[in-house]
C-alpha positions as CSV (number, residue, x, y, z in Angstrom):
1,X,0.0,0.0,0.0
2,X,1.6,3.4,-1.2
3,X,1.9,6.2,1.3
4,X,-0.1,9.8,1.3
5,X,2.0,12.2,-0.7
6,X,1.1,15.1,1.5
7,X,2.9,18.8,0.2
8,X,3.4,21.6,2.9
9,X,5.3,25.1,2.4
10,X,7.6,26.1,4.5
11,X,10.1,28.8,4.9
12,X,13.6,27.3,4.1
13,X,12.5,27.4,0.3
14,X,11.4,31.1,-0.2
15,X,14.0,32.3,-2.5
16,X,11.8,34.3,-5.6
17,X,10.4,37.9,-6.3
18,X,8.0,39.5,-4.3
19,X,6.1,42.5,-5.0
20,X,4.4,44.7,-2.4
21,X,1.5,46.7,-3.4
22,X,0.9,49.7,-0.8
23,X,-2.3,51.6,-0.7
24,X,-0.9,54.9,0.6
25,X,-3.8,56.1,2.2
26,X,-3.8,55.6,5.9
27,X,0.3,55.8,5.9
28,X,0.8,56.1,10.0
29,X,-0.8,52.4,9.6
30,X,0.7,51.4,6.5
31,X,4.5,52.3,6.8
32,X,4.3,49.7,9.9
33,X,3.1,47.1,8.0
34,X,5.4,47.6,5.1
35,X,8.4,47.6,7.0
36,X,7.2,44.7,9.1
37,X,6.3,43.0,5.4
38,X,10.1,43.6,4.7
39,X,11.4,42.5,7.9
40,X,9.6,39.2,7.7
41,X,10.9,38.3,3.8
42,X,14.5,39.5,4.3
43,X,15.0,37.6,8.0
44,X,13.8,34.6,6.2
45,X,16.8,35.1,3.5
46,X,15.3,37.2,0.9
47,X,17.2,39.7,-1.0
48,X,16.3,42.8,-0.5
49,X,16.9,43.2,-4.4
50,X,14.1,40.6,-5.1
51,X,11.5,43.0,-3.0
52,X,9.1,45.4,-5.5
53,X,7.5,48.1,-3.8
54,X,4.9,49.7,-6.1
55,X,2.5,52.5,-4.4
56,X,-0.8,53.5,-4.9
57,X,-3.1,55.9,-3.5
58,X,-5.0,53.4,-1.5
59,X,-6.3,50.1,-1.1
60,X,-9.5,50.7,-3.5
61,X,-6.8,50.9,-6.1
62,X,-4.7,47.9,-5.0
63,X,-6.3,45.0,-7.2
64,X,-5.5,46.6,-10.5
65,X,-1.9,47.6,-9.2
66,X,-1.6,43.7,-8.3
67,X,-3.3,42.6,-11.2
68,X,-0.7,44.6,-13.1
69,X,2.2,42.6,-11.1
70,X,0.7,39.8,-11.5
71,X,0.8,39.7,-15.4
72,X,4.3,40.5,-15.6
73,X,5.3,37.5,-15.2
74,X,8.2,38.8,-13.1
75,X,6.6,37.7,-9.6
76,X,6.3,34.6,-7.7
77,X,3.8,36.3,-5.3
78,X,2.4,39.8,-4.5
79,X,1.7,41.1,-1.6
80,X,-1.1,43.9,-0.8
81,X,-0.9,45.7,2.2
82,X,-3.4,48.8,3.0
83,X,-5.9,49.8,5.9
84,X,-9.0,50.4,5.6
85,X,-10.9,52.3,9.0
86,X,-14.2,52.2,9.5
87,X,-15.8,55.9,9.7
88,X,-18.8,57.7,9.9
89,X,-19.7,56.9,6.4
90,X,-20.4,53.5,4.3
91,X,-17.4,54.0,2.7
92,X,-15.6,51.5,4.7
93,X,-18.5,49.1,3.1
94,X,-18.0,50.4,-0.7
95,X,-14.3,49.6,-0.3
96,X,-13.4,46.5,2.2
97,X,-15.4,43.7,0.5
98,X,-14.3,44.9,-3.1
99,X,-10.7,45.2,-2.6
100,X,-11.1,41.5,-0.9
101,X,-13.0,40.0,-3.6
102,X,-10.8,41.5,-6.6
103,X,-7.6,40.4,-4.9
104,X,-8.9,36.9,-4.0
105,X,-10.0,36.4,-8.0
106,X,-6.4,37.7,-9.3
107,X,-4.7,34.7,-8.0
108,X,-7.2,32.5,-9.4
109,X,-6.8,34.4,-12.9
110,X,-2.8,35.0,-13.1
111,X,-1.8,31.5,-10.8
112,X,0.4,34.3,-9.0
113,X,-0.6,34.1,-5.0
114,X,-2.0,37.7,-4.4
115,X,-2.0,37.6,-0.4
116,X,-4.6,40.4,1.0
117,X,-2.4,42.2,3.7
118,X,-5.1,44.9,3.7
119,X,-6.4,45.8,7.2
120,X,-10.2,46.6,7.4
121,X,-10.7,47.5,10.7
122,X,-13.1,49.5,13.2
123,X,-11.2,51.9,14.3
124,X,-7.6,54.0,14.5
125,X,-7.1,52.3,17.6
126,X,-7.5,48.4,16.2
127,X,-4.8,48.9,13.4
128,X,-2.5,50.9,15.4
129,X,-2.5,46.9,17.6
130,X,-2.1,45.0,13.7
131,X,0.4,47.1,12.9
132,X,3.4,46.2,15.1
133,X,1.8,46.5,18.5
134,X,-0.6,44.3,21.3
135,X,-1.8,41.6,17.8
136,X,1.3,41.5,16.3
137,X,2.4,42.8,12.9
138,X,-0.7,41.8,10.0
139,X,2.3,43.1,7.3
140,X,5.3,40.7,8.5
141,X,1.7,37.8,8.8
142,X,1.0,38.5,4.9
143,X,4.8,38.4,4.1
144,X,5.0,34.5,5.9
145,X,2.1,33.9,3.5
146,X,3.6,34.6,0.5
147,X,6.5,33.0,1.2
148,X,4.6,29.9,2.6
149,X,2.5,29.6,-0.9
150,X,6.1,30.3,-3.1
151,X,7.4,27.1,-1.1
152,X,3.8,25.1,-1.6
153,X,3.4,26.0,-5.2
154,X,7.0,25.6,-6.2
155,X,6.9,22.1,-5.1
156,X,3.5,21.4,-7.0
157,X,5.1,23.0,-9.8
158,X,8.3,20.3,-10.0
């Protein structure tokens, strides 16, 4: 009787090109998560050469930046980090689920992993504790991610 083949990333295996798409808006939150994005890929042996940054104004506009990334061909996984803070107006609504949903379908379309980094949160106070405070960095979380699915999918890929 043949054994289950069972395939796991890790993060020994990580070496590739990584883009990180920044939605600008929000950039006391942001910067944090970018820089704890950074932290996570280059203290797992990264080169800092094979990090992208590309900006955009903010998250709304992040699927078509990673879509972009995506079809260059020149990426084994992008990265989107924004924040997104719930206000006085539905626009936390007309954004959040959106941004999610695009992102989520441009890995499907471009087999690139597109891994949502994008806080949507409450308040000032909640992403000020996912940015590098009390629940840890979300940025450095989405950066394991992508290198976790460059490990998984390189070894589906051989």
């Amino acid at each position: 009787m043949s054994e289950i083949q069972t395939l796991n990333g890790d993060f020994t295996n990580v070496q590739g090109n990584y883009a990180i798409a920044v939605g600008r808006f929000n950039e006391f939150v942001v910067d944090s998560l970018v820089s704890g994005a950074i932290d996570a890929l280059v203290r797992h042996g990264v080169d800092r050469g094979d990090i992208t940054i590309a900006k955009a104004p903010g998250a709304y506009e992040l699927p078509l930046v990673c879509q972009s990334l995506a079809n260059t061909g020149k990426f084994d996984a992008v990265i989107a980090i924004g924040a997104v803070i719930r206000g006085g107006t539905p626009h936390f609504e007309y954004v959040s689920g959106p941004v999610a949903a695009a992102l989520g379908s441009i890995s499907l379309d471009t087999g690139v992993p597109v891994i949502f980094g994008v806080l949507t949160v409450d308040s000032i106070e909640q992403a000020i504790e996912r940015a590098g405070t009390k629940a840890g960095n979300k940025g450095a979380d989405a950066a394991m991610t992508a290198m976790e699915m460059v490990s998984l999918l390189s070894q589906i890929d051989d």
